[in-house]
C-alpha positions as CSV (number, residue, x, y, z in Angstrom):
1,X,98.8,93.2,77.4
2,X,96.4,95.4,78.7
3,X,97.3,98.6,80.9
4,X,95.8,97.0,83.9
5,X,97.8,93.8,83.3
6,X,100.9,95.6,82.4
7,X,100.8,97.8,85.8
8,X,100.3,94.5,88.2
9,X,103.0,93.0,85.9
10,X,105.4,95.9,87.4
11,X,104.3,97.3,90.5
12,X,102.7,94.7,92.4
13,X,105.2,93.4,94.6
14,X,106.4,96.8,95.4
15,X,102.8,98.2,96.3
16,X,102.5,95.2,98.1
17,X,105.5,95.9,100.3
18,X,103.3,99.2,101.1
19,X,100.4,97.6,101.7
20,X,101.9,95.8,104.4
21,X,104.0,99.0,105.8
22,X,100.5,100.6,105.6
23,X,98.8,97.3,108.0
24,X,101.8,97.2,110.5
25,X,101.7,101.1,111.3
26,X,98.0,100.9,111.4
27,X,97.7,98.1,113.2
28,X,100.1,99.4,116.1
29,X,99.2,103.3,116.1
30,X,96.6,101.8,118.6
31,X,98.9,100.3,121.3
32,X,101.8,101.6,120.5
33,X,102.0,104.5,122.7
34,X,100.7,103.0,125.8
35,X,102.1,100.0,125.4
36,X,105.9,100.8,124.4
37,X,106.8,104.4,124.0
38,X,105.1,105.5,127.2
39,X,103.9,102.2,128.8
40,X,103.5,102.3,132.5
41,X,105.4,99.8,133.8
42,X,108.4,100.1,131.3
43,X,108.1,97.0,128.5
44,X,111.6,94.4,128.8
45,X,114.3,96.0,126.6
46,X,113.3,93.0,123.9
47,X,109.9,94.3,123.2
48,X,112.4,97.4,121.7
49,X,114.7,95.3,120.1
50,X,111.9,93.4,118.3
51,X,109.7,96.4,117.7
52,X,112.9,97.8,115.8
53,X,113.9,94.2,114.0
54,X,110.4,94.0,112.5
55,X,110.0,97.0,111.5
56,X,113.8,97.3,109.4
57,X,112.5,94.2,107.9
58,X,109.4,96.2,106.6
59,X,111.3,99.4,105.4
60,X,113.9,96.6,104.1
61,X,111.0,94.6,101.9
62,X,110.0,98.0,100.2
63,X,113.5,99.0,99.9
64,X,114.5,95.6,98.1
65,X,111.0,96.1,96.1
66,X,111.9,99.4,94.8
67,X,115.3,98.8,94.0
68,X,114.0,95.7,91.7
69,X,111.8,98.1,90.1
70,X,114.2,101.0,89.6
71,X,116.7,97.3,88.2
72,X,119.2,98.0,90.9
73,X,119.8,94.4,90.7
74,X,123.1,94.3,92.0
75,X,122.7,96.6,94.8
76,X,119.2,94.5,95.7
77,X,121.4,91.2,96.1
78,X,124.2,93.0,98.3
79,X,121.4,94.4,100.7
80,X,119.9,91.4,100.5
81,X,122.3,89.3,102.8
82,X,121.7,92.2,105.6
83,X,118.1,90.9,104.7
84,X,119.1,87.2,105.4
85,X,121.3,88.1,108.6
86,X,117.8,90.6,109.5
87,X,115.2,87.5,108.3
88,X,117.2,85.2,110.5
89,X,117.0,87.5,113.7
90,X,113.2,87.7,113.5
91,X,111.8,84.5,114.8
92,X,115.0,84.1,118.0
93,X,113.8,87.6,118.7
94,X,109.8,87.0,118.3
95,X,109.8,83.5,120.1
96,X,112.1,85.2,123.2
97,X,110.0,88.2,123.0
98,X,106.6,86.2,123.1
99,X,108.2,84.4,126.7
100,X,109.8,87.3,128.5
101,X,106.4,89.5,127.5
102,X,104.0,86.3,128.8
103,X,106.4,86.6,132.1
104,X,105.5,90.1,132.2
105,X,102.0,89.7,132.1
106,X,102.0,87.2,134.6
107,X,104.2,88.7,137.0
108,X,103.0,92.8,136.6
109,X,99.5,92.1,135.6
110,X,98.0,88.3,137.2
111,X,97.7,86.9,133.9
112,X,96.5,83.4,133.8
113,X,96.2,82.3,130.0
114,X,99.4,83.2,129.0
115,X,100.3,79.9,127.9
116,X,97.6,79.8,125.3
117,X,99.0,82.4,124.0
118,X,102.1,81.4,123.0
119,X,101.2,79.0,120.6
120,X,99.7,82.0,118.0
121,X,103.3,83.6,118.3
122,X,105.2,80.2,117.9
123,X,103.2,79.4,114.6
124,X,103.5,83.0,113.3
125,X,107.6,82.8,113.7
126,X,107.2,79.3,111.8
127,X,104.9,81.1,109.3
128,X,107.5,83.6,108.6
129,X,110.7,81.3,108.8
130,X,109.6,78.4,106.2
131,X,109.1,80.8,103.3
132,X,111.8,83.0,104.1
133,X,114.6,79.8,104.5
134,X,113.3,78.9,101.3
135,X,113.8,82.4,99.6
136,X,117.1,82.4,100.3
137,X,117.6,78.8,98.9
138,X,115.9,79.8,96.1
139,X,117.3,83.5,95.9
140,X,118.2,83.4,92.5
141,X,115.3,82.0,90.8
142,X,113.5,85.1,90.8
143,X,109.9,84.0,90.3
144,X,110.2,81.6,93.6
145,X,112.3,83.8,95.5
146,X,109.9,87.5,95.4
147,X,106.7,85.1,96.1
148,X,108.0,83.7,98.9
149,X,109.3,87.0,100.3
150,X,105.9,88.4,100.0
151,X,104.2,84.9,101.8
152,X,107.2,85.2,104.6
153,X,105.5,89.2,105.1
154,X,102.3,88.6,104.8
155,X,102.5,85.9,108.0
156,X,104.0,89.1,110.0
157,X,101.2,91.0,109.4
158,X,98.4,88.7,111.9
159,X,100.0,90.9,115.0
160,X,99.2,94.1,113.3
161,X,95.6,92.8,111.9
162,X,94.8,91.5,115.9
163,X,95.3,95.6,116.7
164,X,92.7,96.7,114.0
165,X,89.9,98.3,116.2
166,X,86.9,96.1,115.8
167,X,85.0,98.8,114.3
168,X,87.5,98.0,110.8
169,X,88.0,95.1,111.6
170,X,86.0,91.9,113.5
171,X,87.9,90.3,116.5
172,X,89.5,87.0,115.7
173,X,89.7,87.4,111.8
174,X,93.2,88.6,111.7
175,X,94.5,85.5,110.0
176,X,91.8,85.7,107.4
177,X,92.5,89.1,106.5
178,X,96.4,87.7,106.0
179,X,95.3,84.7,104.0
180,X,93.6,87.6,101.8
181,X,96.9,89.6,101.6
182,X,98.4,86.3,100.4
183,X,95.6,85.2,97.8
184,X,95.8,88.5,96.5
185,X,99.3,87.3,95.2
186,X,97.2,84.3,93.3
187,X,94.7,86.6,91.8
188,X,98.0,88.6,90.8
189,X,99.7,85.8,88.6
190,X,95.8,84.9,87.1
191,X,95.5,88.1,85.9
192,X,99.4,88.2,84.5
193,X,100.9,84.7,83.7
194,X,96.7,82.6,83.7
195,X,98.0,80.4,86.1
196,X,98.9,80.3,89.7
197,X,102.1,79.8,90.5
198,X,102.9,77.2,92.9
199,X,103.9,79.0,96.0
200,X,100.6,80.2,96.3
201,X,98.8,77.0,95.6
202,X,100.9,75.8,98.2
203,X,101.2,78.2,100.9
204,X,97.5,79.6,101.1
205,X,95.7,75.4,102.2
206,X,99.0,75.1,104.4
207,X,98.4,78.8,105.9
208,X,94.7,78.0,105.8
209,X,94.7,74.6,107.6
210,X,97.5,75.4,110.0
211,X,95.9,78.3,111.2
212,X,92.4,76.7,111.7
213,X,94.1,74.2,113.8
214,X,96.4,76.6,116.4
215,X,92.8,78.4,116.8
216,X,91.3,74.9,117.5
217,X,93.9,73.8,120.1
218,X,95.4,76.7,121.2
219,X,93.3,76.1,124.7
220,X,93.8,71.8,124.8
221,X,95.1,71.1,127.9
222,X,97.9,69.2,126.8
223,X,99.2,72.9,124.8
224,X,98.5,74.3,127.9
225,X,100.8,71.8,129.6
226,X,103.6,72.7,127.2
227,X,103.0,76.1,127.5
228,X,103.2,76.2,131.5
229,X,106.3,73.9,131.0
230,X,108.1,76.5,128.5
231,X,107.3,79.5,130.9
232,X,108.4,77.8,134.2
């Protein structure tokens, strides 16, 4: 095994766990400040509660990828049902936050498209909860269980990418650049084990084809309808 292969084959997940840290505070250093911490008029007390939620669930992935690597095992399987009981809050909090925040918008600032909108945050809570229901199914075959951890991360990461200033980063390619985080998971096990495993195979068309299609519809009028319908 080759140093560069031997490296990947220890560290990866963990310095993927930072790479995503690194894309989330990136991504909202930019709006952050006006738009939470000193946002004029004051966010709903969710947008907090969420903000706080997602990011435990960051500091919690490199935590849990750390403690693998150090072979904490133990320890990393009692933290992880806070990390179950943490998972679970994330898409009730990020599907109440996307409503009460579209109300916001339409009520402090005259927005009109709100209901479009919704749809990208519906899909990116169903992103996140498939692979992370199945990690914990899976929880103690280890090979299933850290991929999809790192696919059920990745999908929380299209928020941050959308706040990438467009001189990094080009508008609209924010699930691309996730699909990249994703593949680079692939690339990962072709490099260590010469295949792919199949979470990969199998999460990066569904991510691919699922995303291509909210982009597609997310302004059909009959989403709209169902958009209006949810926020009345």
């Amino acid at each position: 095994m080759s140093k560069i292969t031997a490296v990947l084959d220890r560290y990866f997940y963990l310095f993927m766990s930072l790479v995503i840290a690194a894309v989330v505070v990136y991504g909202f250093s930019h709006t952050v400040d006006k738009r939470l911490i000193h946002a004029i008029p004051p966010r709903p007390a969710i947008l907090y509660l969420h903000a706080a939620v997602f990011s435990g669930w960051v500091i919690l992935h490199i935590l849990q990828s750390a403690l693998i690597r150090m072979r904490k095992v133990w320890l990393h399987r009692l933290i992880g049902w806070f990390g179950v009981a943490l998972g679970a809050a994330i898409p009730v909090l990020g599907v109440s936050a996307a409503i009460v925040m579209a109300h916001f918008k339409m009520h402090y600032f005259h927005s009109t498209d709100e209901a479009s909108g919704l749809m990208f945050s519906f899909f990116d809570m169903t992103a996140f909860s498939i692979p992370f229901v199945l990690a914990v199914w899976w929880r103690k075959k280890q090979e299933l269980h850290r991929r999809l951890i790192l696919v059920a991360s990745c999908a929380l990461t299209s928020a941050a990418f959308a706040r990438f200033p467009s001189s990094v980063l080009p508008p609209g390619l924010f699930y691309v650049d996730l699909d990249v985080l994703i593949l680079t998971g692939a690339m990962r096990d072709l490099i260590v084990k010469r295949h792919i495993q199949a979470v990969y195979l199998c999460a990066l068309p569904l991510f691919a084809l699922a995303q291509a299609l909210v982009i597609y519809t997310c302004d059909w009028p009959y989403w709209i309808r169902i958009g209006n319908a949810i926020l009345r």
